[in-house]
C-alpha positions in Angstrom: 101.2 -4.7 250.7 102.2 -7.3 253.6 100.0 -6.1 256.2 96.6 -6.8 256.9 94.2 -5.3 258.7 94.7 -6.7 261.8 98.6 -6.2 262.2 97.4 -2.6 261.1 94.9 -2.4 264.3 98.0 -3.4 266.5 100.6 -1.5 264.7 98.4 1.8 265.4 97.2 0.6 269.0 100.9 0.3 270.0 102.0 3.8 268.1 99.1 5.2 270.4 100.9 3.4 273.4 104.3 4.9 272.6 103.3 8.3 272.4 100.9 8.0 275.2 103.4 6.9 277.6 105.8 10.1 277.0 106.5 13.2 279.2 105.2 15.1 276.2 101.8 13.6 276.2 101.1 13.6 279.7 102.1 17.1 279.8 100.0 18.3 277.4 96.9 16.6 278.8 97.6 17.8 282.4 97.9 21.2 280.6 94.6 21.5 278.0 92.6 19.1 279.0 90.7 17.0 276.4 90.1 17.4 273.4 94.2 18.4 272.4 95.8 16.7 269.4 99.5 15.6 270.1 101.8 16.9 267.1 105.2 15.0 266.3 107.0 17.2 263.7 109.9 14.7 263.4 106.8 12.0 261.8 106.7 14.7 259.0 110.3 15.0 257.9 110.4 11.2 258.4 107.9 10.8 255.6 109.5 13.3 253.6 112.8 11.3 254.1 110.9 8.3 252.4 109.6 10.6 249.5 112.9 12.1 248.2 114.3 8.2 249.0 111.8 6.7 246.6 112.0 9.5 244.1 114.8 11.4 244.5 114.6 13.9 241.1 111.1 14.8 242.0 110.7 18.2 243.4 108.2 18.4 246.1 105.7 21.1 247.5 103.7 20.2 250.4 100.1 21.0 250.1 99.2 23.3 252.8 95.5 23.1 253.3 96.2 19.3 254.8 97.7 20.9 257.7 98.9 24.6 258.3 100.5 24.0 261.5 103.6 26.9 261.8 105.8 23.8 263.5 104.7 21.3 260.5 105.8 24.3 258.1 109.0 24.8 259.8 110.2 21.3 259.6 109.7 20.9 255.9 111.4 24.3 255.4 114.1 23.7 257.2 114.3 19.9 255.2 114.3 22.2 251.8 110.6 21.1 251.2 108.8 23.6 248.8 105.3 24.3 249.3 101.9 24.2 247.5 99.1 26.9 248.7 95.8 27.5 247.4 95.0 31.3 249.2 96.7 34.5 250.7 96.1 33.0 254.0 98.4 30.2 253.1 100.8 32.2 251.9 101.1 35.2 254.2 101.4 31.9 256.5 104.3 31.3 254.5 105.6 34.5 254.6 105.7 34.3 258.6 107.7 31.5 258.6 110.7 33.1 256.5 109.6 30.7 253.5 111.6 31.9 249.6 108.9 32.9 247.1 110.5 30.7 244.6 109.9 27.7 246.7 106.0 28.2 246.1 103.6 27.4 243.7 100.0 28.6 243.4 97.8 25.3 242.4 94.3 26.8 243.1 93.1 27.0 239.2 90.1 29.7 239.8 91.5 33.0 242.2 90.0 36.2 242.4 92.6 39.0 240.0 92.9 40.1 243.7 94.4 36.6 245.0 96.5 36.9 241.6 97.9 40.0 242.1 98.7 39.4 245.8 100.3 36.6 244.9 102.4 38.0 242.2 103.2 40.7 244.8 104.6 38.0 247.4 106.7 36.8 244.8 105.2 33.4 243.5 105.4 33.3 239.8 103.8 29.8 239.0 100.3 29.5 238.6 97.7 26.6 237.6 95.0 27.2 235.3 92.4 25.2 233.5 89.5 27.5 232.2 90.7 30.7 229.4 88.2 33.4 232.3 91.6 32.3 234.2 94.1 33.0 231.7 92.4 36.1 231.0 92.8 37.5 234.5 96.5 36.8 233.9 96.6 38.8 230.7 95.2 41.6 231.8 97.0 41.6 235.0 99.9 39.1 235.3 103.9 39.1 235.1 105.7 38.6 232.3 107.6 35.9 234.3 104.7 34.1 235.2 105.1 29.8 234.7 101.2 28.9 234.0 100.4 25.0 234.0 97.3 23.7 233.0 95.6 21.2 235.0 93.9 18.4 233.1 91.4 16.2 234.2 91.6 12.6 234.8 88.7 11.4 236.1 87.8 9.0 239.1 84.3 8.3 239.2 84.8 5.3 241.7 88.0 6.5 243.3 87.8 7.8 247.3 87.7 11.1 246.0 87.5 12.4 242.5 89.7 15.2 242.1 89.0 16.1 238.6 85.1 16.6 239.0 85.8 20.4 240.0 88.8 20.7 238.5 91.0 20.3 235.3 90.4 19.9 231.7 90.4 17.4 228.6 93.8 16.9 226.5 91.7 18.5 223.6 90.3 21.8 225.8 94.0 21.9 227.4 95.4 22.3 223.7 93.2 24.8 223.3 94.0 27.0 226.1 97.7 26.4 224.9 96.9 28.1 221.9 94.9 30.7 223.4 97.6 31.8 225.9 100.2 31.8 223.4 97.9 34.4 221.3 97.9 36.6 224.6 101.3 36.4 225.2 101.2 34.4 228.4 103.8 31.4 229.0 102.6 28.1 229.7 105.3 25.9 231.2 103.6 22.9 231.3 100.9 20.8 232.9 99.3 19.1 236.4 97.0 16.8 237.7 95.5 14.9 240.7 95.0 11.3 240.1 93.1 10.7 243.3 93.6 11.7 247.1 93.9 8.2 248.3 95.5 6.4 245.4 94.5 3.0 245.3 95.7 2.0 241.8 99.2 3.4 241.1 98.9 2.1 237.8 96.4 4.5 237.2 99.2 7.3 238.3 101.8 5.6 235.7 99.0 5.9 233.0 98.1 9.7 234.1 102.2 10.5 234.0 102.2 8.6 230.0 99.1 10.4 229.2 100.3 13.7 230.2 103.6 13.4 228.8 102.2 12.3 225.3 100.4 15.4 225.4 103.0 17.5 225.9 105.2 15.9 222.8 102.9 16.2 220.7 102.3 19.8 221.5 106.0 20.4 221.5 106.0 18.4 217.9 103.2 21.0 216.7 104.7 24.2 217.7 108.6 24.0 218.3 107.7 24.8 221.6 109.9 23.6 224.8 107.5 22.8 227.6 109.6 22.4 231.1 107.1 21.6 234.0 105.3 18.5 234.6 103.3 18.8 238.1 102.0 15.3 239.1 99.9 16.4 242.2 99.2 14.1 245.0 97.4 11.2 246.4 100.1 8.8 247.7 97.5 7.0 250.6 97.5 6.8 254.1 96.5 3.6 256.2 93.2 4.8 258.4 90.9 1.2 259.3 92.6 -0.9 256.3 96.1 -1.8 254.7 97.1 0.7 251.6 100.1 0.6 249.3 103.2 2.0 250.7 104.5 5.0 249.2 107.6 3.0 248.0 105.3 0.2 246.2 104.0 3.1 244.0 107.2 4.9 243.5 108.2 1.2 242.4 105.3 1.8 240.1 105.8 4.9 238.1 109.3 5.5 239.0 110.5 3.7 235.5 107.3 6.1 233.6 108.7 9.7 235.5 112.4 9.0 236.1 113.2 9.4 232.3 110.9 12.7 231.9 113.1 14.4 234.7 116.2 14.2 231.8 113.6 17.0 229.5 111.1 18.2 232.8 111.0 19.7 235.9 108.8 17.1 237.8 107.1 18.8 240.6 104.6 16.8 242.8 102.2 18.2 245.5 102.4 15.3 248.3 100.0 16.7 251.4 98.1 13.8 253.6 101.0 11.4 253.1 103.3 13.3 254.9 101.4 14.7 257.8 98.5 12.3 258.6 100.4 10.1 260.8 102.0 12.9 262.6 99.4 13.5 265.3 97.0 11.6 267.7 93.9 12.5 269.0 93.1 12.4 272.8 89.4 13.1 274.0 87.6 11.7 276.7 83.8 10.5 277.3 81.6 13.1 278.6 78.6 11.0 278.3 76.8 7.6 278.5 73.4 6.3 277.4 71.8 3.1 276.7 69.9 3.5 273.7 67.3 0.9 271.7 70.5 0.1 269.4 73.4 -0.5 272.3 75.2 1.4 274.0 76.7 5.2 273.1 79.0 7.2 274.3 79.9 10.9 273.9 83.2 12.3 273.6 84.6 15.8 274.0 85.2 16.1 269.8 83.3 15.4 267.5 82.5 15.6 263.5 82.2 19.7 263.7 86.0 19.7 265.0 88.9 17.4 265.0 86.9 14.5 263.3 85.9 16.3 260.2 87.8 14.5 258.1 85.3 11.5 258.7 82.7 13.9 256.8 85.3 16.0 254.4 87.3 13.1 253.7 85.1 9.6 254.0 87.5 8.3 256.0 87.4 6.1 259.0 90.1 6.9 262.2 90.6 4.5 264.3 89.2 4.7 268.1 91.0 3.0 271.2 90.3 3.8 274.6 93.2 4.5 276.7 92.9 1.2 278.9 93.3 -0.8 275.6 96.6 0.5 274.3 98.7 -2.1 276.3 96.1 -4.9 275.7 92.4 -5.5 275.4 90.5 -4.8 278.2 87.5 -7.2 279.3 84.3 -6.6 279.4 83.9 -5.7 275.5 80.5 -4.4 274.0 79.9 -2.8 270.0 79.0 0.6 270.9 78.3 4.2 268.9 80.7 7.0 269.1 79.1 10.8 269.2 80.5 13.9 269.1 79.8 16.6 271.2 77.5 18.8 269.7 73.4 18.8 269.0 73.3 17.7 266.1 72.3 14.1 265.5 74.4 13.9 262.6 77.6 14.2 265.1 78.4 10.7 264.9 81.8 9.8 264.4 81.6 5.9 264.3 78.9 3.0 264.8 79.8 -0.4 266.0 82.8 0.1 267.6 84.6 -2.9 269.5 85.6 -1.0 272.8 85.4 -2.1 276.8 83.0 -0.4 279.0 83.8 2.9 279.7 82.6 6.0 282.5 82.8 9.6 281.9 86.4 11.3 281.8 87.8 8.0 280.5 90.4 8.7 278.0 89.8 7.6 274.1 92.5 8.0 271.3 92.7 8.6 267.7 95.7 8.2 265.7 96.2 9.1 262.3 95.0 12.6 262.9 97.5 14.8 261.3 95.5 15.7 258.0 92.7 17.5 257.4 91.3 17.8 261.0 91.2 21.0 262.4 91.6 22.9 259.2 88.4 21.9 258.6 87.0 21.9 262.3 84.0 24.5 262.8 83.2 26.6 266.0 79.5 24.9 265.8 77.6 25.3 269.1 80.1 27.9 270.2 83.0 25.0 271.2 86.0 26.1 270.7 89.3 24.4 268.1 91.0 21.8 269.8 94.6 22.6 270.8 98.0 21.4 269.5 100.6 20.4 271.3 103.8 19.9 269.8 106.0 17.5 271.6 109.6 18.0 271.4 112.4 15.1 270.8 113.6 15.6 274.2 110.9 14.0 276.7 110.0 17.1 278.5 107.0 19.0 278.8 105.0 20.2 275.5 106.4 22.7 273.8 104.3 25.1 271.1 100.7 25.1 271.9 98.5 26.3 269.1 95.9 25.2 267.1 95.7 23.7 263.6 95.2 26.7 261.6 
């Protein structure tokens, strides 16, 4: 990890320029308006590129709750990209955009026997478990085809986001249910887990691939059994405010642990964030400006109820440049307080921000928007979901408009 967090600053400020400075962008303003988030498709197969570069036997399914974008979808289709969905929603989203059955895999671990047998009837046949209520609603109304992996726990008390809290099981409990679904009749192929969203130890991912991997010899030792899926979820990070590991320093990490599991497994892994975050920018403007007893504040056109909910779902910290500054720093300065729109006083999106003065309409910009914005944006106060506009490689005007689904 080379950079710091300056040359991260200026490496985002002069990506904002770049895309700023297009036909596409200009289009798409003069069109919406502000609020709109700029989509670049191309930034998603580009990290998708890197993924299968750095770990080329791994199969990947893209999360789709990080971004359900139809233009984001049909990029990682059309790179063979399978896909990872946690309700019908996600996959009748699927289903619109022409995407195989066999290229999807179900990860939510609790689903109503409704979800399952919708699912089923869609044609997905691999499931994740992690509770016997679960492997009971596949008994009494599953396939006999049906791939189950049981998620275990590996848990992240300090981590960004600890993914095993809600979810997963111990080694022990996961034998268990082993032996339970093998009484019932049911096939378990194997076994998943989320490390952390935002990995910031990969050798806490090479220990969580050993871990698993005992497990499963020993199980296979037991029994005779012949498991074939091992599902190493996600968390490869994104850069926000501060320097993270690239996603080749922690395939440099447990490459040397997964590569010789792919010779008896089917790795699968769930990448999400890592491949869309950095696909789209965020352009609002300031609708207001007040001196208050701690400085100065101003008040943009989106806020922490729409594109910036990943600041409260997420805990993480976009950064903000104001249009002026994208070329250079622009003199006067002052530390001011960014707000949202809305009237709530918790729709604060950032304190202490290093920005020059700035009127009303006065564009600001957020990069790094790409995950988990407007799928988890909120029609609070009545505003409505900020736009999407999708530019094209040729530098033209916008082409798809539609919002973040």
């Amino acid at each position: 990890m080379n950079e710091t967090a300056a040359t991260l600053i200026d490496r985002r400020r002069r990506e904002c320029a770049a895309v700023m400075q297009t036909d596409d962008a200009r289009a798409a303003i003069a069109l919406h308006g502000t609020p709109v988030l700029l989509l670049d498709p191309a930034i998603v197969v580009r990290q998708y590129t890197r993924l299968r570069t750095a770990l080329p036997f791994v199969r990947f399914h893209y999360a789709v709750k990080v971004c359900a974008h139809p233009a984001v979808i049909a990029a990682l289709a059309e790179e063979g990209c399978g896909f990872d969905v946690a309700s019908g929603e996600e996959i009748a989203l699927l289903e619109r955009q022409g995407v195989a059955p066999h290229r999807v895999i179900h990860t939510h671990p609790v689903k109503k026997p409704a979800e399952i047998g919708a699912a089923l009837a869609a044609g997905i046949r691999t499931f994740v478990v992690d509770n016997e209520i679960e492997l009971e609603k596949f008994r009494r109304g599953g396939a006999p085809d049906v791939r189950l992996l049981v998620r275990l726990a590996y848990r992240s008390p300090h981590a960004g986001s600890d993914l095993s809290s809600k979810f997963g099981v111990s080694a022990e409990r996961a034998e268990a249910l082993v032996a339970r679904a093998d009484a019932w009749g049911l096939t378990v192929a194997g076994f998943s887990f989320h490390v952390d969203s935002q990995l910031d130890d990969p050798a806490r991912f090479a220990a969580a691939i050993r871990d698993t991997a005992a497990l499963m010899s020993r199980l296979e030792r037991a029994s005779g059994r012949r498991f074939t899926l091992l599902d190493i979820g996600g968390g490869f990070p994104i850069a926000y405010d501060r320097p993270v590991a690239a996603l080749e320093e922690i395939a440099r990490v447990i490459r040397p642990v997964l590569e010789p599991l792919a010779a008896r497994y089917e790795i699968l892994a769930e990448p999400g964030r890592v491949l869309v975050a950095e696909s789209a920018l965020l352009v609002t403007s300031v609708d207001g400006v007040a001196e208050r007893p701690d400085g100065r504040w101003y008040y943009l056109d989106d806020g922490l109820y729409g594109s910036y909910s990943n600041v409260l779902t997420e805990g993480v910290h976009p950064l903000v440049f104001a249009e002026r500054d994208l070329i250079a720093p622009a003199p006067p300065r002052r530390r001011a307080t960014l707000a949202g729109p809305t009237c709530d006083s918790a729709d604060v999106i950032a304190r202490d921000c290093d920005l020059p003065d700035l009127r009303v309409g006065d564009l600001v910009v957020s990069p790094v928007m790409g995950a988990y914005t407007s799928v988890t944006a909120t029609r609070f106060n009545g505003r409505p979901f900020t736009p999407v506009a999708v530019l094209t490689p040729a530098r033209r005007p916008a082409g798809v408009m539609s919002r973040l689904a």
